[in-house]
C-alpha positions in Angstrom: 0.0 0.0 0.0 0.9 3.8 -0.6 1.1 4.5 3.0 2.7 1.5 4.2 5.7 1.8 1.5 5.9 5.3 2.7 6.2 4.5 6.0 8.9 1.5 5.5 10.9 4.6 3.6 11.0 6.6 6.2 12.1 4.2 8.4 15.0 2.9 6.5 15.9 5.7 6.3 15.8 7.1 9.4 18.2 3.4 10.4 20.3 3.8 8.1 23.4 6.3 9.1 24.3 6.9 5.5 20.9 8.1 4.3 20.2 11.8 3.6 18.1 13.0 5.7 15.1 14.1 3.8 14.5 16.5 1.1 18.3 17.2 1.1 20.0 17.1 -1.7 24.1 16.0 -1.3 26.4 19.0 -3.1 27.4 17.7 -6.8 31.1 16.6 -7.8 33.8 18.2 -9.6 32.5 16.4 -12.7 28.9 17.4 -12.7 29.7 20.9 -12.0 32.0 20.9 -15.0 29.4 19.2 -17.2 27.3 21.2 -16.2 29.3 24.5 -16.9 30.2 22.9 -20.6 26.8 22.6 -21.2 25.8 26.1 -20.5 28.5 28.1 -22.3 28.2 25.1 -25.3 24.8 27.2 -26.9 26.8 30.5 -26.7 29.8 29.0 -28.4 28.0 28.1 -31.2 25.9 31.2 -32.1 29.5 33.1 -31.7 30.8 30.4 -34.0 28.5 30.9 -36.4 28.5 34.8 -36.3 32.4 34.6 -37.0 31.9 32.2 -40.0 29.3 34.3 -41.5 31.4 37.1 -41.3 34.3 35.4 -42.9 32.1 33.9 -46.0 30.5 37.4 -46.6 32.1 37.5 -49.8 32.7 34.3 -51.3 28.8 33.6 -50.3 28.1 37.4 -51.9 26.1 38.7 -49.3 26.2 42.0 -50.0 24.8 41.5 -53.6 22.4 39.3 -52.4 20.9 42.2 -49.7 21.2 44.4 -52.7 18.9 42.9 -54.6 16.5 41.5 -51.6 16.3 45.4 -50.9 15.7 46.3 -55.0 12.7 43.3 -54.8 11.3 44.6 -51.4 11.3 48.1 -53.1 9.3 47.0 -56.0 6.2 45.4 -54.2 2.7 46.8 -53.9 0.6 46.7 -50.7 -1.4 44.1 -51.9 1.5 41.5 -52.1 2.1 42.4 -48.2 -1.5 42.2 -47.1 -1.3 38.1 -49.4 1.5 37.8 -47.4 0.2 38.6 -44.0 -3.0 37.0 -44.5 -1.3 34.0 -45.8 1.0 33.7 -42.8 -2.1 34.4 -40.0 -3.9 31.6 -41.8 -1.0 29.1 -41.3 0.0 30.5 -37.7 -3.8 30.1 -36.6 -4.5 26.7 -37.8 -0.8 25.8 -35.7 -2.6 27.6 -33.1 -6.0 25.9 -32.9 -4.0 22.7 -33.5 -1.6 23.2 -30.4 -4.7 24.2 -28.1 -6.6 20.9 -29.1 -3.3 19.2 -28.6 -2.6 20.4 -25.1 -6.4 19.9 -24.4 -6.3 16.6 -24.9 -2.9 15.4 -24.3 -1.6 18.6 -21.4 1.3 18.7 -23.6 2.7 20.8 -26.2 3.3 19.0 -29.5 5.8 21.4 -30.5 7.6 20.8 -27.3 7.1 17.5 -27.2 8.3 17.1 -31.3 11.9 19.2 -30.0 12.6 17.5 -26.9 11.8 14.0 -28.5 13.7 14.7 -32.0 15.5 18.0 -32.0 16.9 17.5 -28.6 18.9 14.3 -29.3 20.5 15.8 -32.4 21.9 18.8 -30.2 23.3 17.0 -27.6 20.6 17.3 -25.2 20.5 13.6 -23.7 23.6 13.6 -22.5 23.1 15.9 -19.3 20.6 13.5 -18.3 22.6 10.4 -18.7 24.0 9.8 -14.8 26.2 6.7 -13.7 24.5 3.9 -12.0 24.8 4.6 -7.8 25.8 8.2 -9.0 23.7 11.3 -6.6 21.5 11.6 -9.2 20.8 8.4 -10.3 19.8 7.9 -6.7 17.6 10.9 -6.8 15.7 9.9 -9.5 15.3 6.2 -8.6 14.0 7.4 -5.2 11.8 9.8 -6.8 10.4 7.4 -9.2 9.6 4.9 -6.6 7.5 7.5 -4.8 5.5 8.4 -8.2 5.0 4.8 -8.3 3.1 4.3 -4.9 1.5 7.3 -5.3 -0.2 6.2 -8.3 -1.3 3.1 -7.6 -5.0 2.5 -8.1 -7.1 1.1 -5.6 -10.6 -0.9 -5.2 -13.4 1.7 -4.3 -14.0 0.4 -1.2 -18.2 1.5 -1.3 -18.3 0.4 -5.6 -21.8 0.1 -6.7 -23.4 -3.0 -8.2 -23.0 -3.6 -11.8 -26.4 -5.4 -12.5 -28.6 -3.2 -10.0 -26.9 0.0 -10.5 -24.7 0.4 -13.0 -26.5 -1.2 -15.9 -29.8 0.8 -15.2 -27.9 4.0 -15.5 -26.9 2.7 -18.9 -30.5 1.9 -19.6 -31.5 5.0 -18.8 -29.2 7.9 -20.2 -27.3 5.2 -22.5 -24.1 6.2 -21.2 -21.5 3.8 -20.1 -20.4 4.7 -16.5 -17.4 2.4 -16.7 -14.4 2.8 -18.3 -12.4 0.0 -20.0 -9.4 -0.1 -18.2 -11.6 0.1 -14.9 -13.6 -3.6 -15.8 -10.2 -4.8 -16.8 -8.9 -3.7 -13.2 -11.6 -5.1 -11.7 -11.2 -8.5 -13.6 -8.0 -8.8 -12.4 -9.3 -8.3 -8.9 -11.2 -10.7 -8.9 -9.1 -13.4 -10.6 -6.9 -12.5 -8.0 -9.9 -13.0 -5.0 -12.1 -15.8 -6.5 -9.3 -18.3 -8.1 -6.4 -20.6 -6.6 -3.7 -23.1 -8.3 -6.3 -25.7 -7.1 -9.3 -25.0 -9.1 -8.5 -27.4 -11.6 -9.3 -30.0 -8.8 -13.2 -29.2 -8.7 -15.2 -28.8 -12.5 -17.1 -26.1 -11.2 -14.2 -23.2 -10.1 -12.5 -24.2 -13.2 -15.6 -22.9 -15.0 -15.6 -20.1 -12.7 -11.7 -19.2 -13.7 -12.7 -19.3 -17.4 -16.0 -16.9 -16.0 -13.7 -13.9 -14.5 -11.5 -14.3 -17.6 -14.3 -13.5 -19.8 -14.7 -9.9 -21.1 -18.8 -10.6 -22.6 -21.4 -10.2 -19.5 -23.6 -12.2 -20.7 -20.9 -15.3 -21.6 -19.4 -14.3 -17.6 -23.4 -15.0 -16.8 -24.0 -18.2 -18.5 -20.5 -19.8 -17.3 -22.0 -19.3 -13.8 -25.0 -21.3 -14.5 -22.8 -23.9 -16.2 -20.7 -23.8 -12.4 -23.9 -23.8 -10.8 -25.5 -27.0 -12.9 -21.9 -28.7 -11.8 -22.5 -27.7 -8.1 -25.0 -26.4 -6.7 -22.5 -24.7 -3.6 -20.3 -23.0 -6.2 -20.0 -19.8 -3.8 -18.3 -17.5 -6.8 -20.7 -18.3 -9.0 -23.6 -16.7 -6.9 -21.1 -13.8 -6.2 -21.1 -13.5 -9.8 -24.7 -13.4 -10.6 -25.3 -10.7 -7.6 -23.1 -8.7 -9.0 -24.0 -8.4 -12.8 -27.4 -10.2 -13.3 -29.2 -8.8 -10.7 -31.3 -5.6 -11.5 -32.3 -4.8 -7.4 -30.5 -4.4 -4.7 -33.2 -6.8 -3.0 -32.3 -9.7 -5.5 -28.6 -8.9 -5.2 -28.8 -9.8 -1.4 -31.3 -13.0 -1.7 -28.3 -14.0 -4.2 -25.4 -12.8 -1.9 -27.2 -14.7 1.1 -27.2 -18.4 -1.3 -23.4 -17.7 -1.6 -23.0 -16.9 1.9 -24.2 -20.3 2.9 -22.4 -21.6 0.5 -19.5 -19.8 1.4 -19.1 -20.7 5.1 -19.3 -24.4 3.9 -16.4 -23.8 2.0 -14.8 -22.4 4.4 -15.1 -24.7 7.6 -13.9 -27.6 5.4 -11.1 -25.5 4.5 -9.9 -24.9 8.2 -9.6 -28.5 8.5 -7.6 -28.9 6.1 -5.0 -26.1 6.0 -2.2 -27.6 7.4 -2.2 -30.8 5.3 -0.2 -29.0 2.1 0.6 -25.4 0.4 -2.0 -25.9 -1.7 -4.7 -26.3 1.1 -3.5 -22.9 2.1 -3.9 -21.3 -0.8 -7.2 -22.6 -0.9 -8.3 -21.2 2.3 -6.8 -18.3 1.5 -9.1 -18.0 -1.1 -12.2 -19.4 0.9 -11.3 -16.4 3.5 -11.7 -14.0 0.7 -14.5 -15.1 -1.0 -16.2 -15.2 2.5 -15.2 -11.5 3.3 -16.6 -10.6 -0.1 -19.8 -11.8 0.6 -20.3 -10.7 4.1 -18.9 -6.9 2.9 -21.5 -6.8 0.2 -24.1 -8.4 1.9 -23.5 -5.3 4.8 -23.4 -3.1 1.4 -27.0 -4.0 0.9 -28.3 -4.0 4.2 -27.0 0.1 4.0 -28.9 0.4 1.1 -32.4 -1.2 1.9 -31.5 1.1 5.6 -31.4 -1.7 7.8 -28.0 0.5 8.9 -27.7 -1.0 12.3 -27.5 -4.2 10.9 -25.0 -3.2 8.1 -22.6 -1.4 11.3 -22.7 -5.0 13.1 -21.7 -7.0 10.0 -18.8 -4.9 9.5 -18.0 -4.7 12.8 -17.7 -8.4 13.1 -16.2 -8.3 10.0 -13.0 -6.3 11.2 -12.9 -8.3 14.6 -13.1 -11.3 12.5 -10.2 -10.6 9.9 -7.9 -8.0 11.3 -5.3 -8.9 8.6 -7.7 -7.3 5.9 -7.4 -3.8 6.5 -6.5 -3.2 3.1 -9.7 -3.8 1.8 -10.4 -0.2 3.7 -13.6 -1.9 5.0 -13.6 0.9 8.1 -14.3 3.6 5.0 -17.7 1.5 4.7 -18.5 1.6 8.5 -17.6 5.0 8.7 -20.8 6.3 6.0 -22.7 4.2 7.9 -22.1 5.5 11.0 -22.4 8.9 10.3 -25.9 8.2 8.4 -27.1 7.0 11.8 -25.2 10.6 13.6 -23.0 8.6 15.8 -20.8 11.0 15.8 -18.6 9.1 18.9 -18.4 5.9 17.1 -17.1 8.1 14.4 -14.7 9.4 16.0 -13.9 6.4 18.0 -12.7 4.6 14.0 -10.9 7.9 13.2 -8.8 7.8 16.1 -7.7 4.4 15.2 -7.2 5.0 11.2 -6.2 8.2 11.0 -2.2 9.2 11.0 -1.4 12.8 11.0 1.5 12.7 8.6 -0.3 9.6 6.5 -3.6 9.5 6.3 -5.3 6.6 4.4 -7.9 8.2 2.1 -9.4 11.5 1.8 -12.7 9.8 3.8 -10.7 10.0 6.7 -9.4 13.3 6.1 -13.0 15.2 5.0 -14.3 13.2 7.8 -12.0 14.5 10.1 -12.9 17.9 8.7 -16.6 17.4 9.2 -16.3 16.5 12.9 -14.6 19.5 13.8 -16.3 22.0 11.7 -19.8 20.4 13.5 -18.9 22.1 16.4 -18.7 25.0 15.1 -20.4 26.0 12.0 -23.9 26.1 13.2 -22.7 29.6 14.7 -19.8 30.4 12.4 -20.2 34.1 10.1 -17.4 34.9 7.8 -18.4 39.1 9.1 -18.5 38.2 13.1 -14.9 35.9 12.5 -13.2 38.7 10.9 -13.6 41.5 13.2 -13.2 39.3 16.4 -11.2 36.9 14.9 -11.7 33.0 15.2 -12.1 31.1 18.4 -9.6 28.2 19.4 -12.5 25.4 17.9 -13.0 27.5 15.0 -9.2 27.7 14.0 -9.0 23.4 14.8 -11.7 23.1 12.1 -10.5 24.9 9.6 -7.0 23.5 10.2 -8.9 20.2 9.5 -10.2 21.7 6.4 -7.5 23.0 4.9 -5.6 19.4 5.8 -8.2 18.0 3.9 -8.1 20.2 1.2 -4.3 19.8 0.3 -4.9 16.0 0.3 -7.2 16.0 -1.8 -8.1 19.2 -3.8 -10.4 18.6 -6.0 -13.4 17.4 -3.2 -14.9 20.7 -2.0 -16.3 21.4 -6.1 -18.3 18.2 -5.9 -19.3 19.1 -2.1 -20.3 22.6 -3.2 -21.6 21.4 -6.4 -19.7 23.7 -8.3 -19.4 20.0 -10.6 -21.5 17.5 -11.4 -21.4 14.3 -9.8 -21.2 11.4 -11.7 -21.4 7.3 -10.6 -17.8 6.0 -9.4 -15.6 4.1 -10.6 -14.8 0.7 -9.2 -11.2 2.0 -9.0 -9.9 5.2 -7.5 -6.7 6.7 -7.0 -5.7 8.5 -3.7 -5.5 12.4 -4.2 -7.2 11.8 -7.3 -10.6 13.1 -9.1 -11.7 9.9 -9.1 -11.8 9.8 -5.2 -12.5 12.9 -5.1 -16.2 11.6 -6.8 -16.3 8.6 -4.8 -16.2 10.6 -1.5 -18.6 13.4 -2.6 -21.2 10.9 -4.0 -21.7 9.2 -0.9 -20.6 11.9 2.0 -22.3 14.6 0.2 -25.7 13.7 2.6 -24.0 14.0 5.7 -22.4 17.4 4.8 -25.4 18.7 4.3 -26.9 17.3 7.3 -24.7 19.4 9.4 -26.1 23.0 8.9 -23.4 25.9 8.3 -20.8 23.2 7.2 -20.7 24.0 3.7 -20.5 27.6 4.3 -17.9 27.2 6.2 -15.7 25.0 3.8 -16.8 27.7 0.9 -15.3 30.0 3.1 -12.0 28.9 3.6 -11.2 25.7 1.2 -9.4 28.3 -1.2 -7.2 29.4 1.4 -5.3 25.9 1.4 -3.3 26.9 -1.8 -1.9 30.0 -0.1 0.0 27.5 2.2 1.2 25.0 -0.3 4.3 25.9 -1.6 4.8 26.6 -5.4 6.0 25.7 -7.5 4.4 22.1 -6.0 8.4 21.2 -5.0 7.1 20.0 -1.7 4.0 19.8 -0.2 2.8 21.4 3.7 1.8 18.5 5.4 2.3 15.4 3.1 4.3 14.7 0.0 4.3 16.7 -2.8 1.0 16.3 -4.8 1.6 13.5 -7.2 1.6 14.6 -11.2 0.6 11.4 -12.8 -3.0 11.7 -11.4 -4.1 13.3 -14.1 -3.4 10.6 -16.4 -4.7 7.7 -14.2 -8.0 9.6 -13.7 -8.5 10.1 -17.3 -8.0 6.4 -17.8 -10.3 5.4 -14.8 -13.2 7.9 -15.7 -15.8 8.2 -18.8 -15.3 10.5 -21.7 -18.4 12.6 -20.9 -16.6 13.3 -17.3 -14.8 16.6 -17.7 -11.6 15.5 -15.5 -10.6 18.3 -12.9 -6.8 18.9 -12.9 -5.0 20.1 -9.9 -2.5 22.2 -10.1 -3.6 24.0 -13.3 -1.0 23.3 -15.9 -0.1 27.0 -17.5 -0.4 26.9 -21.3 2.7 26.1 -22.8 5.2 28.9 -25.0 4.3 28.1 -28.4 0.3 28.2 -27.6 1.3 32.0 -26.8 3.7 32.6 -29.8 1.6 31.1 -32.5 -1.3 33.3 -30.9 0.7 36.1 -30.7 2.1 35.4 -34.1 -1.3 35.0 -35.6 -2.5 38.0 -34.2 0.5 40.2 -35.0 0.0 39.0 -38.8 -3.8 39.6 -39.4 -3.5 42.9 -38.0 -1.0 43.7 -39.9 -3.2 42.9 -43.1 -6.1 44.5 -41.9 -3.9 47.6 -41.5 -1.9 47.4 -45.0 -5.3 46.9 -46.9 -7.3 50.1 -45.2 -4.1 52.0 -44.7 -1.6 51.0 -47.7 0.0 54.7 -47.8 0.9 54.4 -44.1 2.2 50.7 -44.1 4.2 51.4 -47.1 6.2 54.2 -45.1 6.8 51.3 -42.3 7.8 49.2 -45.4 10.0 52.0 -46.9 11.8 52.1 -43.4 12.3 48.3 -42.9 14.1 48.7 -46.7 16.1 51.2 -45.2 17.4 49.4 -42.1 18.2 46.5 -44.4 20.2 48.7 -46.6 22.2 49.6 -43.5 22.6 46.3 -42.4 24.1 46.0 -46.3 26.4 48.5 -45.9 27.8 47.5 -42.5 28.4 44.0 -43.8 29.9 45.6 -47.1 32.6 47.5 -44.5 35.6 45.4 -45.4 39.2 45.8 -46.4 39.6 46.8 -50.4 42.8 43.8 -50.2 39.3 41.7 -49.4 37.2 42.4 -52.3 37.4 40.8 -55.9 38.6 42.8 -58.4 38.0 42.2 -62.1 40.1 41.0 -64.6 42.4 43.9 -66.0 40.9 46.6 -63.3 42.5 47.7 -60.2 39.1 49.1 -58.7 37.0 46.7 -56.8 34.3 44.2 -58.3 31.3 45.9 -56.2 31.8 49.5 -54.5 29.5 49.8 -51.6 
């Protein structure tokens, strides 16, 4: 997990008495100093280079001949030619221009950039100040850096996912929109290969039917391969598991199904107990057992919350994490905690926070927001942004927004759906941390019980923004966690629907060339519009811009006579300047 690997970091670290100690960076060697310095003066070498060799082939190349007659040409065109010109070049600059915005839109890249640094840069040397020796400081840097991205970006299992048959599929009968992306079913495939299957399923007909059944992409052939388990055994636990989740169209027939593959389930499981210790494969068999039977019990608690039998859904996973402490990674305290606070027990709540939450790691941005909430309920029944700023804010005021603004940097892009300044959509079966997509998850199911509390969204509308002033920027390093992660964007687009418009934290500024080719653009058409209603004016400009060139002819054509070609039988120079 993200916060575990994170914590086993630190602590490594903190053994080792060779490690940095963080966010220091060790002072570079002789040699990286010096490549460094090479590459820096190597740009102004060359442009004095070629300055010195253009100089010295200015008359074997004829330049001055050649400005002569540039300036004779320029001198001969009408305004019309100039305002084709201009026209012609706005044209091309503008279609570069809508072409880079759609580009950056879609991709948060420049292609120009992207073109130079991929193509242009090699040729020039480029790579090589990012080539660094294996065990070098850098090398280290970025390995360690890289490993952090990594954990960061990990995608995990929504812990409160919806059903696919009873709530996902009638959203797609309704609007005809497909909630779920395709690289979120593929995740959850996975999942479940990994959950519902064991190198012993080859032993009993009906699980191997079942491994061919999570394997399958077509719902209705994942559908039918559970009958055929079924018809094989009648206790094939998965393959009711299966059926809850994707044929039924009701909550109420997803439990009846769940509670078939409960009983099922716990048969399973007892007669794996006995057996565990016989061989490594009886273990992996219970293994699987254990999680098939925490499945089932978690969604089973899933539907008592929604049919709001709540009291009973709070027991199940109560047992549930008395039952399996090892499982915490299935974050099944995220599902007690929106239960709990549906029935206001606001000490229970607080009661699971105190054992979840870590003030330097906190697990998910429930914990966080619901931190948030419990300290802004004491409060913001009375709070007014006019009273607060002329007496200033009281000690419980200050701890709530604290909270908020904790909150807020872990995850930035909650208080839009919370304010519904977005529009929610259904959420993905995967999120990742600090992402949009959990940022969705949270507000589609929390958004109740912040509106329960009265004044609590006023009061995060009222200072949410003032998290950014904290963070540092650019985002080198966060306030109080890491540094928010960059690849979220990506992962998010990946894990969400095309009709989502994905928010992006921080806001990427448009890249240089969107700015030049609209400048450039720009620049041109007005110049066309101005040369075709004012061509007497523009052809004074014109007239001066000949002039300058002319200079610029006659200061290359200073040169020594000793210099200049002569023609045959003449002593006097080929060209007189």
């Amino acid at each position: 997990m993200a916060d575990g690997d994170g914590l086993g970091e630190a602590a490594a670290a903190a053994a080792s008495p060779l490690a940095p100690a963080p966010g220091l960076i060790p002072p570079p060697g002789w040699r990286e100093r010096l490549r460094a310095g090479l590459a820096g003066t190597g740009a102004s070498l060359w442009f004095v280079a070629g300055l010195g060799l253009l100089y010295a082939l200015r008359v074997p190349l004829r330049l001055c001949e050649n400005l002569a007659a540039v300036t004779v040409f320029l001198n001969s065109l009408t305004p019309k030619f100039y305002v084709a010109l201009t026209g012609t070049s706005s044209l091309i600059s503008g279609l570069i221009f809508i072409f880079e915005w759609w580009y950056f839109h879609k991709h948060g890249t420049s292609f120009i950039e992207q073109v130079s640094i991929s193509h242009l840069r090699p040729l020039m040397g480029g790579t090589e100040t990012s080539i660094s020796e294996p065990g070098s400081p850098s090398s280290n840097r970025e390995s360690e850096t890289s490993r952090h991205n990594l954990s960061e970006c990990k995608v995990w299992r929504n812990p409160l996912n919806l059903f696919r048959g009873a709530e996902y599929r009638r959203y797609t009968w309704v609007t005809g929109k497909e909630p779920l992306t395709y690289y979120d079913m593929n995740l959850s495939a996975q999942d479940h290969q990994t959950f519902f299957t064991c190198d012993t399923d080859f032993l009993r007909p009906s699980d191997t039917v079942m491994q061919k059944a999570w394997r399958e992409r077509n719902p209705p052939a994942r559908i039918k391969a559970a009958y055929q388990a079924l018809e094989l055994n009648n206790d094939c636990a998965t393959a009711y598991v299966l059926l809850a989740e994707e044929e039924a169209t009701t909550i109420v027939d997803a439990e009846r199904l769940f509670k078939q593959a409960l009983k099922a389930g716990e048969t399973i499981y007892r007669r794996s107990q006995q057996c565990q210790h016989q061989s490594p494969q009886h273990e992996a068999q219970l293994r699987r057992d254990t999680n098939v039977l925490v499945y089932i019990k978690r969604r089973l608690a899933m539907c008592a919350r929604k049919l709001g039998r709540i009291r009973e859904a709070v027991k199940i996973m109560r047992d549930l994490m008395k039952e399996f402490p090892p499982l915490t990674m299935l974050n099944i305290h995220e599902n007690l905690l929106e239960s709990l606070l549906e029935l206001q027990a606001y000490a229970d709540v607080q009661a699971v926070l105190a054992k979840y939450d870590d003030i330097s790691l906190p697990k998910s941005a429930a914990i966080c927001y619901t931190a948030a909430l419990l300290k802004t309920r004491t409060v913001s029944d009375k709070f007014s942004p006019e009273t607060a700023s002329r007496r200033g804010l009281s000690t419980a005021e200050i701890n709530a927004v604290e909270a908020i603004h904790r909150a807020v940097e872990f995850n930035p892009h909650v208080p839009k759906y919370l304010l519904e300044m977005k529009s929610l959509i259904l959420p993905p079966e995967h999120i990742l941390k600090r992402g949009d997509s959990e940022a969705i998850a949270y507000a589609f199911f929390h958004l109740q019980h912040w509106k329960r509390i009265e004044g609590a969204l006023n009061l995060l509308q009222c200072t949410w923004e003032g998290t950014f002033r904290m963070i540092p920027y650019p985002l080198e390093k966060g306030h109080l966690f890491y540094p928010y992660p960059s690849c979220t964007e990506t992962a998010d687009r990946e894990l969400l629907p095309t009709f989502h418009h994905v928010s992006v934290y921080p806001k990427k500024e448009l890249p240089f060339f969107i700015h030049f080719t609209a400048g450039l653009c720009s620049s041109t058409a007005m110049i066309a519009l101005l040369t075709h209603q004012f061509p007497e004016i523009m052809g004074v400009f014109a007239k001066a811009g000949a002039a300058l060139q002319d200079c610029l002819r006659r200061a290359l054509c200073l040169a020594p006579l000793s210099t200049r070609p002569r023609r045959p039988g003449s002593h006097r120079p080929a060209q007189e300047c």
